[in-house]
C-alpha positions as CSV (number, residue, x, y, z in Angstrom):
1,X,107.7,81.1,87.9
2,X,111.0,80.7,89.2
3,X,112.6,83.6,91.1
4,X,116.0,82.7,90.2
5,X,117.1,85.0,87.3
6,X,120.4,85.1,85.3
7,X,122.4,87.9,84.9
8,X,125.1,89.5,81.9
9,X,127.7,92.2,81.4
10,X,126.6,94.2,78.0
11,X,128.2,97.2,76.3
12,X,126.1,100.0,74.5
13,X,126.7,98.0,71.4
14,X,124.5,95.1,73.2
15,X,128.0,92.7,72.7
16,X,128.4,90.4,76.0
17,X,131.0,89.8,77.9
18,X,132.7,86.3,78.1
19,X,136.0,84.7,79.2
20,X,138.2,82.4,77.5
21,X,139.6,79.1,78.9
22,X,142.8,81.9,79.8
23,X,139.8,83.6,81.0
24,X,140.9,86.7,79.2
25,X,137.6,88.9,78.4
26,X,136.3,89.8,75.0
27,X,132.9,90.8,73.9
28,X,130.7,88.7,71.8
29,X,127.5,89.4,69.8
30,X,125.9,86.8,71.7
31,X,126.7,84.6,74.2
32,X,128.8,85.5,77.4
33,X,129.2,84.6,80.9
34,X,126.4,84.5,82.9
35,X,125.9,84.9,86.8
36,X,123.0,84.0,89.1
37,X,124.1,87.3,91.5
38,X,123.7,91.0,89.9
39,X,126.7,91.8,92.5
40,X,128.9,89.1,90.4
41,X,128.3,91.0,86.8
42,X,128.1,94.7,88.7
43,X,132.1,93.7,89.7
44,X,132.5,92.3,86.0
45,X,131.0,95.9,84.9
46,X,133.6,97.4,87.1
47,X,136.6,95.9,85.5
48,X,136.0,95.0,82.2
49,X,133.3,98.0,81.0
50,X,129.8,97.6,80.0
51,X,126.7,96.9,82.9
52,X,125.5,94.4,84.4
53,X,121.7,93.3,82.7
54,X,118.8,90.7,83.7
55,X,119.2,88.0,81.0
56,X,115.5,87.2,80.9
57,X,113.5,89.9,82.3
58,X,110.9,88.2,84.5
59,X,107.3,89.3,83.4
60,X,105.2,91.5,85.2
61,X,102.2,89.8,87.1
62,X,98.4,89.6,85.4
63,X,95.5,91.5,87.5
64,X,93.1,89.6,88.3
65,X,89.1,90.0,90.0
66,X,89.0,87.8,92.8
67,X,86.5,85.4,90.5
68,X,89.5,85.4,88.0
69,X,92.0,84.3,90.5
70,X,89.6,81.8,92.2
71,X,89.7,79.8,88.2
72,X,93.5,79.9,88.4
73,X,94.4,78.5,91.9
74,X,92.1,75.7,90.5
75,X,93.7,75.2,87.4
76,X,97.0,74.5,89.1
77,X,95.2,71.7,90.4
78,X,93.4,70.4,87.3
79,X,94.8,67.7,85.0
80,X,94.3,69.9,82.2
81,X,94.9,73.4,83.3
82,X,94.7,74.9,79.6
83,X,91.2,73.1,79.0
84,X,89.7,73.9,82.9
85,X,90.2,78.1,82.2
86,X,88.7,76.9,78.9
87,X,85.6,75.7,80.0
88,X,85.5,78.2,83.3
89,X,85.8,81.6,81.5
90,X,86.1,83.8,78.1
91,X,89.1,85.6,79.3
92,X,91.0,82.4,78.0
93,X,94.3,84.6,77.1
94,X,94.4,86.5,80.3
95,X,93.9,83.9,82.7
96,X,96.3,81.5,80.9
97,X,99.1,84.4,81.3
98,X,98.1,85.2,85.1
99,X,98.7,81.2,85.3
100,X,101.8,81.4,83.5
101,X,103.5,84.6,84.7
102,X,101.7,84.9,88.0
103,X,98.9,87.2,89.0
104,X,97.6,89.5,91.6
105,X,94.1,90.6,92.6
106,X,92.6,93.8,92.4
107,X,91.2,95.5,95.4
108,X,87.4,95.9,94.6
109,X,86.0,99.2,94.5
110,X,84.0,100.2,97.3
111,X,81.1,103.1,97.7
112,X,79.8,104.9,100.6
113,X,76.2,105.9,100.1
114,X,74.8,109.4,101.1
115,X,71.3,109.6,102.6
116,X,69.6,112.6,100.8
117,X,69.3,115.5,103.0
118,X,65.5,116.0,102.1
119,X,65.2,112.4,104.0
120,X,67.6,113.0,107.3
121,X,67.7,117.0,107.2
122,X,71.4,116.9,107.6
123,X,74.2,115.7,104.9
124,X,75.8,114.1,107.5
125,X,74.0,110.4,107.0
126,X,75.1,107.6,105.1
127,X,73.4,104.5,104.1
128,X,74.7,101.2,106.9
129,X,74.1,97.5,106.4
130,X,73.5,95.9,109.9
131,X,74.7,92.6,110.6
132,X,71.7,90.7,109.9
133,X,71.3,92.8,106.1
134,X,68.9,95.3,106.6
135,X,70.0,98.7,105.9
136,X,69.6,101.7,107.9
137,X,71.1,105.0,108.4
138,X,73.1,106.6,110.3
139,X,76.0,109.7,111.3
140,X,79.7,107.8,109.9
141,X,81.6,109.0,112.7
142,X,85.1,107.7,111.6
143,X,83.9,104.1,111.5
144,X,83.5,102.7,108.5
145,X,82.1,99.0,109.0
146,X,79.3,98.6,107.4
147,X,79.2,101.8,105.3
148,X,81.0,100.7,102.4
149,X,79.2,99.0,99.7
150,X,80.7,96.9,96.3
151,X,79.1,97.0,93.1
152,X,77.1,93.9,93.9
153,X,75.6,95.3,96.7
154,X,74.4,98.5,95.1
155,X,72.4,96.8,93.1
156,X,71.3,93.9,95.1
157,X,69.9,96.7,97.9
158,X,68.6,98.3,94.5
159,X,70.6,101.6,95.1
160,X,72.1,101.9,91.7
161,X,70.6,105.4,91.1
162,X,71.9,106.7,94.4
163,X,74.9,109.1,94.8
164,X,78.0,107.2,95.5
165,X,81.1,108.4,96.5
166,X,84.0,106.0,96.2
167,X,86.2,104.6,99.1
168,X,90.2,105.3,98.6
169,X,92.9,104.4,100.3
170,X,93.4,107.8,102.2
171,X,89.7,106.7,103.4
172,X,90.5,103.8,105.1
């Protein structure tokens, strides 16, 4: 999507403003003078009355998963973009407007896993995933690699029924 946009002087009655070849102003249902710069139609606005508008507001960006996302970078590079998000996912209408109006990608959720007092004696323990994917536990201490889990790896460690408590942004 282009980032240029086009900008208008409108009244409260939604008339535009325009110049003639004298360039004497007037106000027209539709139509007008348009400018690239919002500083241009802010001046007009100034002098003549009215405010200065975006033309063609520019639509707001789709969120996408990151799987989501991954099928429309490809598309951009298929012959047939339309018919590629066909065939790669059921979310037909989403992903064709993320490819048309832009997208960005959620941040996944993440999880940090209690141990269960009964097991550690303490509630200061939290599930960790070691660099080779074993899991042990251990005392956070301000760190946090390794402690935070995605949906995906709740259940692939089999943890679903396991207290959870969810990683924000004042966390990190």
């Amino acid at each position: 999507m282009s980032e240029e946009k086009l900008y208008v002087v409108e009244d409260d009655n939604r008339l535009h403003l325009a110049f003639n070849d004298a360039g004497k102003p007037m106000w027209f249902q539709t139509g007008g003078n348009f400018t690239a710069t919002d500083s241009v139609a802010s001046m007009w606005s100034l002098k003549h009355g009215g405010h200065a508008v975006t033309l063609v507001e520019e639509p707001e960006k789709v969120v996408l998963s990151e799987k989501q996302a991954e099928i429309v970078e490809d598309a951009h590079n298929a012959k047939r973009p339309a018919s590629y998000i066909i065939l790669k996912s059921n979310d037909e209408e989403l992903l064709m407007n993320a490819y048309v109006n832009g997208f960005t990608v959620a941040k996944e959720k993440k999880w940090r896993l209690p141990v269960p007092s009964a097991w550690c004696g303490d509630s200061n323990h939290y599930w960790h995933k070691e660099s080779d994917g074993t899991l042990t536990w251990s005392i956070l201490a301000g760190r946090s690699e390794g402690f935070e889990f995605s949906r995906n790896e709740i259940a692939e460690y089999g943890m679903n029924g396991f207290k959870k408590e969810e990683v924000t942004d004042d966390d990190e």
